[in-house]
C-alpha positions as CSV (number, residue, x, y, z in Angstrom):
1,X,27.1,164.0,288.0
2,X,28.3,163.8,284.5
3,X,31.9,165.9,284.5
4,X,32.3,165.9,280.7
5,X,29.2,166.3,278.2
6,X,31.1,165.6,275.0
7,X,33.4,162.1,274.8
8,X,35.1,163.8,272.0
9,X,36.7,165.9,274.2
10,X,38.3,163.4,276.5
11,X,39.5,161.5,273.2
12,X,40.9,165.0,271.8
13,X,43.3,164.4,275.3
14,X,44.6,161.4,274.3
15,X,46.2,162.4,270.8
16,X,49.3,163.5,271.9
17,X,49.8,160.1,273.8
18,X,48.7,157.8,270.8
19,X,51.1,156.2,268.7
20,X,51.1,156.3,265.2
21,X,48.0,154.1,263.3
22,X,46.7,153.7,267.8
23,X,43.3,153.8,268.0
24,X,41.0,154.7,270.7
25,X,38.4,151.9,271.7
26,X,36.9,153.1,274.5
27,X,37.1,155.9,276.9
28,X,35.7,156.9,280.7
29,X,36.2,159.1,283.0
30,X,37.4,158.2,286.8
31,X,38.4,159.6,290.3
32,X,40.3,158.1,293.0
33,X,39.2,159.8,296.4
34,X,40.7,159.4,300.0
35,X,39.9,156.4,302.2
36,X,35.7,156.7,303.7
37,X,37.0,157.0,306.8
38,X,39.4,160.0,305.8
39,X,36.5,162.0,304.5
40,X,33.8,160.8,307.4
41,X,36.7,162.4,309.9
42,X,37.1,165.7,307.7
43,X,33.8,166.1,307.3
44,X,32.6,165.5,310.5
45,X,35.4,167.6,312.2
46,X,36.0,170.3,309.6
47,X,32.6,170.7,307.2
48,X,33.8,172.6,304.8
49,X,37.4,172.8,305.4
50,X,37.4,169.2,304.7
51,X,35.6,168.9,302.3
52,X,37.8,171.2,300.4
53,X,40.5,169.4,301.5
54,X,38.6,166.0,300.1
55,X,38.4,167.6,296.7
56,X,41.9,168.8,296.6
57,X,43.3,165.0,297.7
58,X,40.9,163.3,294.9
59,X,42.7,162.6,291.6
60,X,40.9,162.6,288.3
61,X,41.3,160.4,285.1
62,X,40.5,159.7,282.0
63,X,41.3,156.4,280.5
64,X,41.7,155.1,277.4
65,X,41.7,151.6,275.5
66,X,43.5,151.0,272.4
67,X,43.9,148.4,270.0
68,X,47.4,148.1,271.4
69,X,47.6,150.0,275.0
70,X,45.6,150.8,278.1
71,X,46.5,154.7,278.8
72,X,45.5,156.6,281.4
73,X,45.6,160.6,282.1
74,X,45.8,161.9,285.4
75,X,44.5,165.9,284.9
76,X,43.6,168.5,286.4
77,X,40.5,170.9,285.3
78,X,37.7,170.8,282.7
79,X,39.7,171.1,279.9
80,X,42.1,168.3,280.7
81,X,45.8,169.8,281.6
82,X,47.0,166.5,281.3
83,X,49.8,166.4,284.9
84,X,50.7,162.3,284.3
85,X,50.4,159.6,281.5
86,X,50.9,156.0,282.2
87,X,50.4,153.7,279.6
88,X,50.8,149.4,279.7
89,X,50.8,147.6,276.6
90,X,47.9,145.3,276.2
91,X,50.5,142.1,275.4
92,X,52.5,142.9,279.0
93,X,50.0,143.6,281.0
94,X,50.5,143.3,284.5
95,X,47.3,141.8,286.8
96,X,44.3,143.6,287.0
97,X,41.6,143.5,289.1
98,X,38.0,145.0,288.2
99,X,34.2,145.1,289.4
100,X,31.3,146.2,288.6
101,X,28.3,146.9,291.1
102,X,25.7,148.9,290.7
103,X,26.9,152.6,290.5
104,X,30.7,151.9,289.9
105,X,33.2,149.9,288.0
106,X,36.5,149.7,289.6
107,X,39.5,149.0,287.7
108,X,43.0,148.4,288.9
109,X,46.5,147.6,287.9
110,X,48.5,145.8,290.3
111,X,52.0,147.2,288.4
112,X,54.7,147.3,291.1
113,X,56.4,150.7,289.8
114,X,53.1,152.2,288.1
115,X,50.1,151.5,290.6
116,X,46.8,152.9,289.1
117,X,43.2,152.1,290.7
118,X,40.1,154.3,290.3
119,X,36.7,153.7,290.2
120,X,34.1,154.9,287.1
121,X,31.0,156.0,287.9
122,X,28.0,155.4,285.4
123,X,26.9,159.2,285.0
124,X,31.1,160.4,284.7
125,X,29.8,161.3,280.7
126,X,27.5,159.9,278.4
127,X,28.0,156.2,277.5
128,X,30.1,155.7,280.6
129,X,29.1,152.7,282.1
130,X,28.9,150.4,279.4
131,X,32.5,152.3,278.0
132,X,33.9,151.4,281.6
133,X,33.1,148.1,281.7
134,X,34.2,147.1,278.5
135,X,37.4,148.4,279.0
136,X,37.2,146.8,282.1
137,X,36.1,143.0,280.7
138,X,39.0,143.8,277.7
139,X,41.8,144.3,280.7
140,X,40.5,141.3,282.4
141,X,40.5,139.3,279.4
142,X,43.8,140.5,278.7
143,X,45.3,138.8,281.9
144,X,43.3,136.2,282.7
């Protein structure tokens, strides 16, 4: 399951969005795939037609906690061609909503203009569950 081996190479993506003296807390890595019932249709009607068409409609991410922002990268391939940033800082936060069961950790900002909701699994990279849910305990604390 794990899609990147080496942490340092999703923090490497977030240098050009830092600010100067940012730094990086914690990173993970997250998709956010079509509705179940969207790939249960696909699938059952189109094997692998749809599940092509599944993995071309599921968006990757990396995200990142600083001591001052919460960024996050939408990208496409391995070596992170970075296609959106969105970034909140961590004193205007708008509400977010997060979980953790036992293979994901869902996070999600409930910004009007800038939605953004994934969900983290625990083998996305090494250290990924406990950097997920810290980042997702920080957000919470940060609005609640």
């Amino acid at each position: 399951m794990a899609r990147f081996n080496d942490p340092g190479v999703v923090q490497a993506a977030f240098q050009s969005a830092l600010e100067p003296g940012e730094t990086i807390r914690h990173v993970a890595y997250g998709v956010k795939q079509p509705p179940i019932a969207v790939i249960a249709l696909l699938t059952a009607l189109f094997i692998l037609p749809g599940l092509i068409a599944i993995a071309i409609m599921t968006k990757e991410y990396v995200v990142a906690l600083t001591d001052r922002r919460f960024i996050v990268l939408r990208f496409k391939s391995k070596a992170i061609r970075v296609e959106e940033t969105l970034a909140w800082r961590l004193d205007a936060l708008p509400p977010v909503k997060t979980s953790t069961g036992g293979l994901f950790t869902h996070i999600a900002v409930e910004d009007p203009a800038r939605p953004f909701a994934a969900k983290f699994h625990r083998l996305g990279m090494p250290g990924q569950r406990e950097e997920a849910t810290a980042i997702a305990a920080a957000l919470e604390g940060q609005t609640g």
